[in-house]
PDB file of N, CA, C and O in Angstrom:
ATOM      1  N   UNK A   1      -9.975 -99.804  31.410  1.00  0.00           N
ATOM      2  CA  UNK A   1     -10.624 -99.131  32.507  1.00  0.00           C
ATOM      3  C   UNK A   1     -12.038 -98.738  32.078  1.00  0.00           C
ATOM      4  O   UNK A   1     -12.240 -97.929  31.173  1.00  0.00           O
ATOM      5  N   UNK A   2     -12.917 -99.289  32.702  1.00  0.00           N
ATOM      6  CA  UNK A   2     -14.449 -98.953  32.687  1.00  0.00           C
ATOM      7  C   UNK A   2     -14.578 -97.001  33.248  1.00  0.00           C
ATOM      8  O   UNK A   2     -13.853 -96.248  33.898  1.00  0.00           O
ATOM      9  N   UNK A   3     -16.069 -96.855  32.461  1.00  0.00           N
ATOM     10  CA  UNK A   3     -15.925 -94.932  32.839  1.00  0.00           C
ATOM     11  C   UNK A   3     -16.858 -95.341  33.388  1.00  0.00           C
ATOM     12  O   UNK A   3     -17.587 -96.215  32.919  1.00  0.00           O
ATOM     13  N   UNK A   4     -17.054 -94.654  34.755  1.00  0.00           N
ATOM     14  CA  UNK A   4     -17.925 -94.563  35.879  1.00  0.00           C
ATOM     15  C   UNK A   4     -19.064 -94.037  35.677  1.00  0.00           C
ATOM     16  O   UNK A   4     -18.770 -92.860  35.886  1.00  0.00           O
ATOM     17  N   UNK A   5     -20.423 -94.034  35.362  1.00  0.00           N
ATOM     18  CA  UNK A   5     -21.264 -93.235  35.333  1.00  0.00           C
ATOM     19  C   UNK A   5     -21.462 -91.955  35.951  1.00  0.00           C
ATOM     20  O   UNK A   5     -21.305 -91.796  37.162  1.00  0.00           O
ATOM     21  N   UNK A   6     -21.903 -90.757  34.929  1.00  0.00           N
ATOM     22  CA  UNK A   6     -22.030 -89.932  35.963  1.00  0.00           C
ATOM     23  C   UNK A   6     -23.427 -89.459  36.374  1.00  0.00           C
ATOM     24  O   UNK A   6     -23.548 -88.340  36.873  1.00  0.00           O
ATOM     25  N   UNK A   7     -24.356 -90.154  36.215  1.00  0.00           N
ATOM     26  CA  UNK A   7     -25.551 -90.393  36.971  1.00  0.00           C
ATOM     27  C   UNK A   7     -25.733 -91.456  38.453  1.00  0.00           C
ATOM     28  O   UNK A   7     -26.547 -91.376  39.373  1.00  0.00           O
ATOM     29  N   UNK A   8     -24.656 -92.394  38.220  1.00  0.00           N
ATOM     30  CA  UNK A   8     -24.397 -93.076  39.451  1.00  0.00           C
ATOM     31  C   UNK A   8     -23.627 -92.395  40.558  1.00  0.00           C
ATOM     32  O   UNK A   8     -23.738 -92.306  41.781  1.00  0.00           O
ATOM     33  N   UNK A   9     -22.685 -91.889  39.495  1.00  0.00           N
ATOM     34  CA  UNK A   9     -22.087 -90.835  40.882  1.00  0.00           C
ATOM     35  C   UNK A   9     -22.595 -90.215  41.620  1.00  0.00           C
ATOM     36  O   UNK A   9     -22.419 -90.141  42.836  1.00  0.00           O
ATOM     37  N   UNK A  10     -23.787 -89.320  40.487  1.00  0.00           N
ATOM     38  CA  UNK A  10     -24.702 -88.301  41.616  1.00  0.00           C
ATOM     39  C   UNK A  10     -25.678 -88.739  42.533  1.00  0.00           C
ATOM     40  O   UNK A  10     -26.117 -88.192  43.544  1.00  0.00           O
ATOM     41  N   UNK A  11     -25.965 -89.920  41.955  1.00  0.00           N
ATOM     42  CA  UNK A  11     -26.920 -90.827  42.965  1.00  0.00           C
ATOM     43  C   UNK A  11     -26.237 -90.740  43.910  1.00  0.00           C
ATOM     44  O   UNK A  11     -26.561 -89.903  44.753  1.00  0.00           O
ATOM     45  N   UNK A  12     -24.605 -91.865  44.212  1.00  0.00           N
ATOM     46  CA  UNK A  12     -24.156 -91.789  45.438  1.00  0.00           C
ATOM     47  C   UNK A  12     -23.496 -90.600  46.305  1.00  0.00           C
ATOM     48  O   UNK A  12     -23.010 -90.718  47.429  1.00  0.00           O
ATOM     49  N   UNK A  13     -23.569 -89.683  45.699  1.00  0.00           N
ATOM     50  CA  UNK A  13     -23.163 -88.163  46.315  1.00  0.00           C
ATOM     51  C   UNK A  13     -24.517 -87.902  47.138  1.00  0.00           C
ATOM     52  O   UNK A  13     -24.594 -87.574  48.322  1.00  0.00           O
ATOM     53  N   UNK A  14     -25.379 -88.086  46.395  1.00  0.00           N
ATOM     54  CA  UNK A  14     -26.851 -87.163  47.031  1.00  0.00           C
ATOM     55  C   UNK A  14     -27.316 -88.191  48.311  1.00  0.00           C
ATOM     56  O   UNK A  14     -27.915 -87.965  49.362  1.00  0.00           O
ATOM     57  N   UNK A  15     -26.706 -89.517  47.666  1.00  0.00           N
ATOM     58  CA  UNK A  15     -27.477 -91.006  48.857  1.00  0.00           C
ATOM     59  C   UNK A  15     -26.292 -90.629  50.271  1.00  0.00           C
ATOM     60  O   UNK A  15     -26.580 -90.942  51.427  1.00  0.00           O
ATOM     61  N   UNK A  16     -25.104 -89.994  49.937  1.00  0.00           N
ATOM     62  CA  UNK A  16     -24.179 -90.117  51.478  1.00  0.00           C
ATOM     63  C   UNK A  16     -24.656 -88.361  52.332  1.00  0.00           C
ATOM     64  O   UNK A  16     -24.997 -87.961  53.445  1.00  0.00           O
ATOM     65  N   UNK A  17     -24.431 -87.876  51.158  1.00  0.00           N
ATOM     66  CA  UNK A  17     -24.470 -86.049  51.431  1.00  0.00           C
ATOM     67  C   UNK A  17     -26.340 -85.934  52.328  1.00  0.00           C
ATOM     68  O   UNK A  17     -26.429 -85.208  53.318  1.00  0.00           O
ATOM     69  N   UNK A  18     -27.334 -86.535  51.933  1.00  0.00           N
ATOM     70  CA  UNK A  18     -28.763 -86.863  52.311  1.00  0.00           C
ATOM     71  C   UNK A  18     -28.777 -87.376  53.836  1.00  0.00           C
ATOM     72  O   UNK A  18     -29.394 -86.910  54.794  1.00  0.00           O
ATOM     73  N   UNK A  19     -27.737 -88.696  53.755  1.00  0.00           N
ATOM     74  CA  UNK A  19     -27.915 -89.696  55.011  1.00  0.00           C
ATOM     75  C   UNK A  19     -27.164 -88.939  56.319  1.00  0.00           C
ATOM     76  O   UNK A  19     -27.620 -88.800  57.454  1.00  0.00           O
ATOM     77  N   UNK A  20     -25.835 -88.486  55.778  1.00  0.00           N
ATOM     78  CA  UNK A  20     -24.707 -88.181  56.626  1.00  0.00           C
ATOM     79  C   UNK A  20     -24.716 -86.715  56.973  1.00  0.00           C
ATOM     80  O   UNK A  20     -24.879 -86.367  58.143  1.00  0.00           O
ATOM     81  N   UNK A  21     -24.560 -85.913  56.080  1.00  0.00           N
ATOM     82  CA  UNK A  21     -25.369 -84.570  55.590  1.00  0.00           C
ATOM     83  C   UNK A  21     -23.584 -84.015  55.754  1.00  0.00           C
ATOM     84  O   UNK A  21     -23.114 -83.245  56.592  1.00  0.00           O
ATOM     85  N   UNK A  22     -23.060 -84.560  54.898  1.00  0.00           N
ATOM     86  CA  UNK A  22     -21.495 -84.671  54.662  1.00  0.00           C
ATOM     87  C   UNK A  22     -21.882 -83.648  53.542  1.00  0.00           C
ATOM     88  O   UNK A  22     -22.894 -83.738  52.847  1.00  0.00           O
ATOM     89  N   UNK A  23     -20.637 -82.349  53.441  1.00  0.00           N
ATOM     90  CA  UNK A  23     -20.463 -81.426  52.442  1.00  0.00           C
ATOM     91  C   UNK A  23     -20.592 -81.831  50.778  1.00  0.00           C
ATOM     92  O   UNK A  23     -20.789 -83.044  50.848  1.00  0.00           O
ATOM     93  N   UNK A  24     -20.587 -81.466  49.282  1.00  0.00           N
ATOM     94  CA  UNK A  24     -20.854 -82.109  48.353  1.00  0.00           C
ATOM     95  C   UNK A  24     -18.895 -81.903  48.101  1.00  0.00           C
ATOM     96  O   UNK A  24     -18.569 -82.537  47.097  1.00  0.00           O
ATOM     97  N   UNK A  25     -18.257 -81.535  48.450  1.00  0.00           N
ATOM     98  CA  UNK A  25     -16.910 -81.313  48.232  1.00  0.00           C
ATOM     99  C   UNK A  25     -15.980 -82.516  49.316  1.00  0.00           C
ATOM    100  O   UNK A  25     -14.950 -83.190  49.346  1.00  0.00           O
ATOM    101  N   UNK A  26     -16.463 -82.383  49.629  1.00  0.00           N
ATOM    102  CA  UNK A  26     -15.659 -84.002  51.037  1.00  0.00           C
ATOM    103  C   UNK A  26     -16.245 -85.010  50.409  1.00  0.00           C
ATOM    104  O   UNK A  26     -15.311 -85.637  49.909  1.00  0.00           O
ATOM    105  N   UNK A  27     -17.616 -85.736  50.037  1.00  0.00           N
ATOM    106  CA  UNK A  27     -17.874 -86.644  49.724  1.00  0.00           C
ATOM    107  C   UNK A  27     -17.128 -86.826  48.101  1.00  0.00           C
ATOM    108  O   UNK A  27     -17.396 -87.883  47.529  1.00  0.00           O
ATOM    109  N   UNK A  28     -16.334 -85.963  47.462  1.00  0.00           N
ATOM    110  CA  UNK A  28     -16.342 -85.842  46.021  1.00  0.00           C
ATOM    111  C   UNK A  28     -14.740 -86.031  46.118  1.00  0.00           C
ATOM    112  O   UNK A  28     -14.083 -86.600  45.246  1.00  0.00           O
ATOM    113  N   UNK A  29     -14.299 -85.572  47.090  1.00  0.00           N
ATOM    114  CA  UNK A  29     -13.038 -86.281  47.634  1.00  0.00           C
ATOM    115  C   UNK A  29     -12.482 -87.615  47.838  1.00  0.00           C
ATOM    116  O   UNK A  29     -11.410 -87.967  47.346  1.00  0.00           O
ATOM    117  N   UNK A  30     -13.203 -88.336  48.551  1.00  0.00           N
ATOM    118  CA  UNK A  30     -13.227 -89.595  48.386  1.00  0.00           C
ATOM    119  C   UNK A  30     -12.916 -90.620  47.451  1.00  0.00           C
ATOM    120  O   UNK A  30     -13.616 -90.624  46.438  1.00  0.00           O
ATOM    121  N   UNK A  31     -12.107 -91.418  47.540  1.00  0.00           N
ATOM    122  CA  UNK A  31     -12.123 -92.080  45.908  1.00  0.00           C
ATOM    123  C   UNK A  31     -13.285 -93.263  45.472  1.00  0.00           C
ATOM    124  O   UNK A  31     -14.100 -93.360  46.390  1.00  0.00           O
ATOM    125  N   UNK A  32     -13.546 -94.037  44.526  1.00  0.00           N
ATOM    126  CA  UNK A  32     -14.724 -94.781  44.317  1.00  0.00           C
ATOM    127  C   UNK A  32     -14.987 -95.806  45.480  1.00  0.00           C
ATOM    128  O   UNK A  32     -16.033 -95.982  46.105  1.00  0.00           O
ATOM    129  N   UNK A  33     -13.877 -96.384  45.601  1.00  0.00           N
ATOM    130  CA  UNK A  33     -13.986 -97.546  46.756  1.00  0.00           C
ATOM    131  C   UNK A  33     -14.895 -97.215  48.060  1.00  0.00           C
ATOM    132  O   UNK A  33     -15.851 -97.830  48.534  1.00  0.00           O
ATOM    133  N   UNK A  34     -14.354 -96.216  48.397  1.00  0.00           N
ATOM    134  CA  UNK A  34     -14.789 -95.504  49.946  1.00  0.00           C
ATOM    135  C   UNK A  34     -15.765 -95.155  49.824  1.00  0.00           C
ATOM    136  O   UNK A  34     -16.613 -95.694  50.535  1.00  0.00           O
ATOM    137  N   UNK A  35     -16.207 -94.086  48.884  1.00  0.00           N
ATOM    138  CA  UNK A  35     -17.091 -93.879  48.574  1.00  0.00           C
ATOM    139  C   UNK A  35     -18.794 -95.273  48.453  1.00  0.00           C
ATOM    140  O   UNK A  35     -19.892 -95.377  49.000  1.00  0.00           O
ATOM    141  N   UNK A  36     -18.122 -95.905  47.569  1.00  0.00           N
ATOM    142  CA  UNK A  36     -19.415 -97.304  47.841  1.00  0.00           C
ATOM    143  C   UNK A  36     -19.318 -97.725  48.612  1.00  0.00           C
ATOM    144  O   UNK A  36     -20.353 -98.296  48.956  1.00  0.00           O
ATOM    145  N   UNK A  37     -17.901 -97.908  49.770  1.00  0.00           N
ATOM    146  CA  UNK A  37     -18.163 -98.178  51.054  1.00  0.00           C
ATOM    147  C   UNK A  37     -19.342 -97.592  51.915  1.00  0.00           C
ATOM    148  O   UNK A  37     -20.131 -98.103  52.710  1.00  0.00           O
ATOM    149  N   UNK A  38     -19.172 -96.491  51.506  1.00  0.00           N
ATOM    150  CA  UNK A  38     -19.969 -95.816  52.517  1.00  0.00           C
ATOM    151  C   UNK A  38     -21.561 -95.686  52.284  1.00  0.00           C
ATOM    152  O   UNK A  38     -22.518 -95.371  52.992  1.00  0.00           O
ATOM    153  N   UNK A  39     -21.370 -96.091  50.913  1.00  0.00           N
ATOM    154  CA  UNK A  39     -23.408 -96.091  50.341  1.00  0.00           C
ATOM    155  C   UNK A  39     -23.985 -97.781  51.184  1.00  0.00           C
ATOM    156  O   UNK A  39     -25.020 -98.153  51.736  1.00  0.00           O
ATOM    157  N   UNK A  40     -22.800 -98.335  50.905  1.00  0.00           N
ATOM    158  CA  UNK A  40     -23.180 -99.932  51.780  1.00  0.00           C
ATOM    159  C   UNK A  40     -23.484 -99.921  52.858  1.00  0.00           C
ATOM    160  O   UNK A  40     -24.398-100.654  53.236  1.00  0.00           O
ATOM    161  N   UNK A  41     -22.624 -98.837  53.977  1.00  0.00           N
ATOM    162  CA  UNK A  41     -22.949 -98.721  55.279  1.00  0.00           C
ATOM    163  C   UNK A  41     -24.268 -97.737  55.749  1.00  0.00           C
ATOM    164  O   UNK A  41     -24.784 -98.051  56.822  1.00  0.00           O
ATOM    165  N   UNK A  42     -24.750 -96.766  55.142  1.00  0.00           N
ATOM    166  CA  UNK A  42     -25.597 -96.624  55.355  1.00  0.00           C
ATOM    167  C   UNK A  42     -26.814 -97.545  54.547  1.00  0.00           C
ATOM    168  O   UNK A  42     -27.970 -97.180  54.766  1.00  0.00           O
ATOM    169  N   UNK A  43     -26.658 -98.452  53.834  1.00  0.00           N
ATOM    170  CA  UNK A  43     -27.894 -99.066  53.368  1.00  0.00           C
ATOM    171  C   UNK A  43     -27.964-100.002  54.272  1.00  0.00           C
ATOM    172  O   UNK A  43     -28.913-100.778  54.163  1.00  0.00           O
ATOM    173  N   UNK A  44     -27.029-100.196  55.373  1.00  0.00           N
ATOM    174  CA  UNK A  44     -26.732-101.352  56.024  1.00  0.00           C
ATOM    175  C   UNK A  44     -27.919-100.513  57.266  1.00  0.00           C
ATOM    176  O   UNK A  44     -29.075-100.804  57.574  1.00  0.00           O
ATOM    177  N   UNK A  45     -27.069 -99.487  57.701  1.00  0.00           N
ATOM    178  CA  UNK A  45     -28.283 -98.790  58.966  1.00  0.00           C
ATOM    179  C   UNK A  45     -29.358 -98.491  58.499  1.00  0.00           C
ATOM    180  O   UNK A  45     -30.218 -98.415  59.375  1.00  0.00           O
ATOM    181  N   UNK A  46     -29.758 -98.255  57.371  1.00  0.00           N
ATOM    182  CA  UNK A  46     -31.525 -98.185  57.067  1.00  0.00           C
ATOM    183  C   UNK A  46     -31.948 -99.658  57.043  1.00  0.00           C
ATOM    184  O   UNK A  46     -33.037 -99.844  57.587  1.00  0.00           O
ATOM    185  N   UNK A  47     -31.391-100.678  56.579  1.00  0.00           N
ATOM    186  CA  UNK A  47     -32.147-101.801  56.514  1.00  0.00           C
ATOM    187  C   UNK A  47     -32.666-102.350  58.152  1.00  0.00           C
ATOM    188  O   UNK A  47     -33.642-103.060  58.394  1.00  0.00           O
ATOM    189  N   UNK A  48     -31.607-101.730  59.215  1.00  0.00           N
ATOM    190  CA  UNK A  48     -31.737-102.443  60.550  1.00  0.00           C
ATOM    191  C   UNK A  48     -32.943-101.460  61.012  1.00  0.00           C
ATOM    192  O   UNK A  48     -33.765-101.955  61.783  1.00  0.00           O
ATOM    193  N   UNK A  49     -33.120-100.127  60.613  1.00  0.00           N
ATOM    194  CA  UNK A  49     -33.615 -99.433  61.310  1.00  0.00           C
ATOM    195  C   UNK A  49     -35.413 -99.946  60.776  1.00  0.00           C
ATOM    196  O   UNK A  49     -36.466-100.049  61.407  1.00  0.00           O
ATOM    197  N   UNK A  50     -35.044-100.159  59.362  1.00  0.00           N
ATOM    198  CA  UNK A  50     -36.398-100.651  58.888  1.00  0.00           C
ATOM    199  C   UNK A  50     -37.157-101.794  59.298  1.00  0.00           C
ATOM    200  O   UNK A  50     -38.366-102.001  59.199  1.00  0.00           O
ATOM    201  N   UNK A  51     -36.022-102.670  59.891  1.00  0.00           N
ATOM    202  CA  UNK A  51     -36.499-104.029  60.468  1.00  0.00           C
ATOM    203  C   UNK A  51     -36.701-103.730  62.198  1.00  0.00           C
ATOM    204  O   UNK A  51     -37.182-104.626  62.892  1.00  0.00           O
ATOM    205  N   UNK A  52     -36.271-102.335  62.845  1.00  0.00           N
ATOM    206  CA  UNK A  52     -37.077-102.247  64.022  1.00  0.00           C
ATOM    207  C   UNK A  52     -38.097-101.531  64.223  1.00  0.00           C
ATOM    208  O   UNK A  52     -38.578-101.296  65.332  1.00  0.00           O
ATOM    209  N   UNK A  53     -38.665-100.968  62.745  1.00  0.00           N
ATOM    210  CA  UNK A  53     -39.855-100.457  62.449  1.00  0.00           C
ATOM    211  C   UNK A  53     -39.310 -98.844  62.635  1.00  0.00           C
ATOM    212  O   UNK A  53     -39.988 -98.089  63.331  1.00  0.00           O
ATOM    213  N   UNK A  54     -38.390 -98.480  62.158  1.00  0.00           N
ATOM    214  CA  UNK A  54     -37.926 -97.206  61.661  1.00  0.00           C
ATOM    215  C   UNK A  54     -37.576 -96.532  62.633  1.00  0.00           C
ATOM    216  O   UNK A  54     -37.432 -95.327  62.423  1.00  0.00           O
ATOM    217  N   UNK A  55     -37.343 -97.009  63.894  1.00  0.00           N
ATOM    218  CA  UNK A  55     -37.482 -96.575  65.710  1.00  0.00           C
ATOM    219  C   UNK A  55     -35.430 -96.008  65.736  1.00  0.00           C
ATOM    220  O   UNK A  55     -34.623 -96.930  65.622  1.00  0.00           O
ATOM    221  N   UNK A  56     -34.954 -94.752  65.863  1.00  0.00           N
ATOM    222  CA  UNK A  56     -34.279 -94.374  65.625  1.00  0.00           C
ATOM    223  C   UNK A  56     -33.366 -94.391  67.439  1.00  0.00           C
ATOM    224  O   UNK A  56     -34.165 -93.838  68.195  1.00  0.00           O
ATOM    225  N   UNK A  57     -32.141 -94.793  68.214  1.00  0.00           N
ATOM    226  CA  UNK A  57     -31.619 -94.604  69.452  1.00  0.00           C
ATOM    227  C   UNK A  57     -30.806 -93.919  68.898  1.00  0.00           C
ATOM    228  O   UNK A  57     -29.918 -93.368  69.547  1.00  0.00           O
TER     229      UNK A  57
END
């Protein structure tokens, strides 16, 4: 079993807790999977939002 960084972790705590503005105790809940799920999905809505020139509906 690989040890998870714990500088990556805090990256993706601060990148969901920032985007979503999700508690630091719910996002810490989560297990790893879901968790990078969820850094994917919002990198997924900034990339679209960036390609309509940052224009937010």
């Amino acid at each position: 079993m690989t040890r998870y960084s714990p500088d990556r972790l805090h990256e993706e705590v601060a990148y969901v807790a920032y985007h979503f503005h999700w508690p630091y105790l719910d996002i810490m809940q989560l297990d790893h999977h879901e968790r990078q799920r969820w850094v994917a999905e919002i990198a997924r809505i900034n990339e679209r939002l960036n390609e309509q020139g940052g224009v937010r509906r």
